[in-house]
N, C-alpha and C positions, 0 to 999 in steps of 0.2 A: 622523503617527507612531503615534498608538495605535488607525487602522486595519488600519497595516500589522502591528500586533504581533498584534491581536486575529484577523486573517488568520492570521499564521501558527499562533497556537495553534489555531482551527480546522482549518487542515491537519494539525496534529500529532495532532487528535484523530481529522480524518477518520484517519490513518494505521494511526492503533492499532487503529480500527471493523475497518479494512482487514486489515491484519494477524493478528487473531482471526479475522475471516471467513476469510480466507486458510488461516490452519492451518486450520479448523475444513473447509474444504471439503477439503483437501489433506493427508489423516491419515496416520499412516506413519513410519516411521522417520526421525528429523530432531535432526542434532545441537543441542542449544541449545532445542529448543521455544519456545514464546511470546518468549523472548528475543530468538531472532532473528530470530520472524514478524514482533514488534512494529517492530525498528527497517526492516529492508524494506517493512513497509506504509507507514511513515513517506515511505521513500526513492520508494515506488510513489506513494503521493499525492501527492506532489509533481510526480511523472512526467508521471500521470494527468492531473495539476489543470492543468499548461502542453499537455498533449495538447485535453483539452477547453475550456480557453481559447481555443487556435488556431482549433477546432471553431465559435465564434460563441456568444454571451452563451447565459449559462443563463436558463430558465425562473425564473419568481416562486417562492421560497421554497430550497428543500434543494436542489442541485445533484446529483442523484441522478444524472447521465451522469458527471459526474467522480467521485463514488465507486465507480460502477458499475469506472471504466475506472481507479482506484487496486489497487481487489480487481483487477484482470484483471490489473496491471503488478507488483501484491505476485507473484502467482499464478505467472508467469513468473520471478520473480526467487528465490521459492522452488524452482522447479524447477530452477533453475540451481544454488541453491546445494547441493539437495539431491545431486545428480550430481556436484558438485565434491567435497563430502567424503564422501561414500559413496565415491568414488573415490579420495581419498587413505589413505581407512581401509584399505582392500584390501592 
């Protein structure tokens, strides 16, 4: 039990790392800012984290392939949203 919690607030944190990186690579007009980078990185490290699970065990220490591959599923999931309400805004 208090692996599994201490797991997820790690992914929670990877999310937010994710999420900042994510805005911070992907500048630009984005309704919400860090608001809504934060909880998609959330959403993407999770993604990311069952992506490079499937992938085979990580390395000793910081799983830097699964943050890698959180940032790349925030990254996408910002561009989608950014395209959906620039589009509704129209």
């Amino acid at each position: 039990m208090v692996d599994t919690m201490l797991g997820l607030v790690l992914w929670i944190a990877f999310g937010i790392l994710a999420g900042s990186v994510s805005r911070f690579v992907m500048p630009g007009p984005n309704a919400g800012g860090l608001a809504v980078a934060i909880p998609l990185g959330i959403l993407g490290a999770i993604i990311g984290g069952g992506i490079g699970a499937l992938l085979g065990p990580a390395s000793a220490g910081v799983d830097f392939r699964a943050l890698l591959l959180a940032i790349a599923v925030c990254l996408g999931f910002l561009f989608l949203y950014r395209s959906y309400a620039l589009r509704t805004e129209s």
